[in-house]
C-alpha positions in Angstrom: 0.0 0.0 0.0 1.5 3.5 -1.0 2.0 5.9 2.1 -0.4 8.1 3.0 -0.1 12.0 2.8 0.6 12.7 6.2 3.8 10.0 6.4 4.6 11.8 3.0 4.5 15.2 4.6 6.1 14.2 8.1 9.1 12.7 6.2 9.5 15.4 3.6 9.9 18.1 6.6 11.5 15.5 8.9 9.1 14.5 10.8 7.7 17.5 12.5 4.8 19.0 11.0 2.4 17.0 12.6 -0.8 18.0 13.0 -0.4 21.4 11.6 -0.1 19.6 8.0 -2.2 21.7 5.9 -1.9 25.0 8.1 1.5 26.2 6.5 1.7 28.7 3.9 -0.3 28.8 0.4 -3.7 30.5 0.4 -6.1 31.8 3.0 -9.0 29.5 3.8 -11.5 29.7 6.5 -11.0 29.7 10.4 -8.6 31.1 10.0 -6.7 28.6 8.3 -3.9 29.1 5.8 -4.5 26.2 2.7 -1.3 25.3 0.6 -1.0 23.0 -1.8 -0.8 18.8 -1.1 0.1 15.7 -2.6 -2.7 13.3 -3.3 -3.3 10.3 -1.7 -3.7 7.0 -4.1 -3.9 4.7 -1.2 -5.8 4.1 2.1 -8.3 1.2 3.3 -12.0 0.9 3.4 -12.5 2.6 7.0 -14.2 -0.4 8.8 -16.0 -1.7 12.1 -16.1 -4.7 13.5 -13.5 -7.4 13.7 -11.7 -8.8 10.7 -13.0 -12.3 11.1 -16.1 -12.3 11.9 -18.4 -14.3 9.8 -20.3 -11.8 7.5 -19.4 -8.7 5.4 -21.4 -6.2 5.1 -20.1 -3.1 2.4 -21.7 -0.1 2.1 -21.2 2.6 -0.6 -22.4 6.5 0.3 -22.3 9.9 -1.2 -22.4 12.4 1.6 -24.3 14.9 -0.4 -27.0 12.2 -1.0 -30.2 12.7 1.7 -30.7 9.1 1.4 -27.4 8.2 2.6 -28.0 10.5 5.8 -31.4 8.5 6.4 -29.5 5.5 6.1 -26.0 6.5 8.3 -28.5 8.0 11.1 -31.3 5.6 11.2 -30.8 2.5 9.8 -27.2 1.9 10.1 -27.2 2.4 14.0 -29.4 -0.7 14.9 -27.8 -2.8 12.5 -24.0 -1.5 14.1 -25.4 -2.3 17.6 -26.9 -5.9 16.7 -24.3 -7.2 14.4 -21.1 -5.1 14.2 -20.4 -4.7 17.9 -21.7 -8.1 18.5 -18.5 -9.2 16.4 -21.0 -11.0 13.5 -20.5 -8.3 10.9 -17.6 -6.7 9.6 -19.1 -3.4 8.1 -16.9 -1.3 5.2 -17.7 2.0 4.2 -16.9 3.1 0.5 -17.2 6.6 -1.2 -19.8 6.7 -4.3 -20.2 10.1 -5.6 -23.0 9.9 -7.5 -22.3 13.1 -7.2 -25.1 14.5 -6.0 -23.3 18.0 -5.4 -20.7 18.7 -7.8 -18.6 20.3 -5.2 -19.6 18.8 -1.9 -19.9 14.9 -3.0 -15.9 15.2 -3.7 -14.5 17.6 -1.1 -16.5 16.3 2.4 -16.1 12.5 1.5 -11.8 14.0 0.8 -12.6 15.7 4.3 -13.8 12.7 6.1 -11.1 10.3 4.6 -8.4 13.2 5.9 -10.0 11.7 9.3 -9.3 8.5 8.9 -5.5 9.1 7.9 -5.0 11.5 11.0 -6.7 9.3 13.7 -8.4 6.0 13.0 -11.7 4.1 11.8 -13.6 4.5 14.8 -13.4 8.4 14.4 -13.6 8.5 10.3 -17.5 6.9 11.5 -17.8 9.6 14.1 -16.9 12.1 12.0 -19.1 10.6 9.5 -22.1 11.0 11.3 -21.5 14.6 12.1 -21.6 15.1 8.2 -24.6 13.0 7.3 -26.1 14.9 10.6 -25.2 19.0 8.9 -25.9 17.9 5.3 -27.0 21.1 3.3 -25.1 23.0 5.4 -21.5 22.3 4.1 -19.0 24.9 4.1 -15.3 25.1 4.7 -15.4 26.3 8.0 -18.2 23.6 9.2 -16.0 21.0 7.2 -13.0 22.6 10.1 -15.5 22.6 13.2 -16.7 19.1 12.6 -13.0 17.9 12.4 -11.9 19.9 15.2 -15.2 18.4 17.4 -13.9 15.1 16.7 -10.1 15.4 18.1 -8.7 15.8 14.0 -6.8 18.8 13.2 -9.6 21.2 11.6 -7.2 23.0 9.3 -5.4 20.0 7.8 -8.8 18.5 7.0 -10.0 21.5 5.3 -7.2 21.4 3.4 -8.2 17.9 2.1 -11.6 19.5 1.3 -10.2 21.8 -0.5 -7.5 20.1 -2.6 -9.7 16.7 -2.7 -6.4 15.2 -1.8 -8.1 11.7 -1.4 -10.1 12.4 -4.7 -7.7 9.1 -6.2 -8.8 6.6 -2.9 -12.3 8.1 -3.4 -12.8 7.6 -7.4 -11.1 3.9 -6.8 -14.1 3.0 -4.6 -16.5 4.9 -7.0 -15.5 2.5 -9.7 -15.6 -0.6 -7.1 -19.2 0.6 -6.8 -19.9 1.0 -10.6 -18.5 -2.6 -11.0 -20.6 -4.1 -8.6 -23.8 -2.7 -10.5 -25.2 0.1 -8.0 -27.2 2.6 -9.5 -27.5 4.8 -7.0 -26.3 6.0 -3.1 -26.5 4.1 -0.8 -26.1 0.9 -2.3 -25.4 -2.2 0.8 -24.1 -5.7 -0.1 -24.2 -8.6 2.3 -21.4 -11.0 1.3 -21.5 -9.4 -2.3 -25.2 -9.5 -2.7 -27.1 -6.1 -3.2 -29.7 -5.9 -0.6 -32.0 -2.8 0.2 -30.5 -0.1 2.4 -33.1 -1.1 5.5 -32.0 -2.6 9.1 -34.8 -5.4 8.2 -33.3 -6.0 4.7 -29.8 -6.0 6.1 -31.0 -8.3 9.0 -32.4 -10.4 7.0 -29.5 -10.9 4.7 -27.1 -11.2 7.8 -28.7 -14.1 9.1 -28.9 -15.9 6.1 -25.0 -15.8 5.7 -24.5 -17.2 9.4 
């Protein structure tokens, strides 16, 4: 797997840019934050929950633009995380799949929230997550910062990966694993490589028939 940006960056300026990554030099942005310019990102995992092993996999492509996909993270997805996931059953993957519904937005919060991932781990990418799907129609740069910042990543380096869709590469690789599998739309949920409807019953359902 290639490096990510941030071992890129903390080995071109040996080692100590840290979390300011993002917050030196370039452009103004907002916040207060100063944007410069970044190498892209080719390569970084699914963020995932749930423990490598277990016994089903559940894969579930999103656009965070797409109102259906905030129904789904905030409603649906919950129950099923608390049944299955944490129950150690399913193994749950998260992919990007902009449609796009917002020609800006699709791009630069799915770049934001994969910024996440790299700086702190799966666990918060989901958090994070959340907080999007929860202030969707709202986007901006600075929210993009305040959501970050909320969830212990460094706000300015994130909206720097808005900004310069640094991830754009990881994030139209899983666009393409969605268009290979056949979904036509966001979100699209397979259970063990079966498309099944994006419902905790539908889900369920297909869950227990893999056990």
């Amino acid at each position: 797997m290639d490096r990510t940006r941030r071992a890129y960056l903390a080995t071109a300026i040996g080692g100590g840019l840290g979390a300011t990554a993002g917050c030196l030099g370039g452009s103004g942005g907002a916040n207060g934050c100063t944007i410069e310019d970044e190498p892209t990102v080719s390569s970084l995992p699914a963020p995932t929950l749930g423990p490598d092993d277990a016994p089903v996999t559940v894969v579930a492509f999103e656009d965070f633009a797409c109102p259906h996909c905030a129904t789904y993270s905030l409603e649906e997805f919950p129950d099923l995380r608390s049944e299955y996931v944490d129950a150690g059953v399913v193994r749950y993957e998260f992919h990007d799949f902009p449609i796009p519904v917002d020609e800006r937005w699709s791009w630069e919060a799915a770049s934001a929230a994969r910024g996440v991932q790299d700086e702190v781990d799966d666990g918060t990418f989901f958090e994070y997550a959340d907080a999007l799907f929860e202030n969707q129609g709202d986007f901006s740069a600075g929210l993009i910062t305040e959501l970050a910042d909320d969830v212990g990543a460094p706000g300015c380096a994130i909206q720097a990966d808005a900004v310069n869709e640094s991830y754009r590469p990881v994030i139209e690789a899983d666009r393409q694993r969605a268009i290979d599998r056949g979904a036509q739309g966001t979100p699209a949920v397979f259970v063990e490589g079966r498309s099944v409807s994006p419902t905790y019953d539908a889900i369920a359902n297909a869950v227990e028939a893999e056990r």
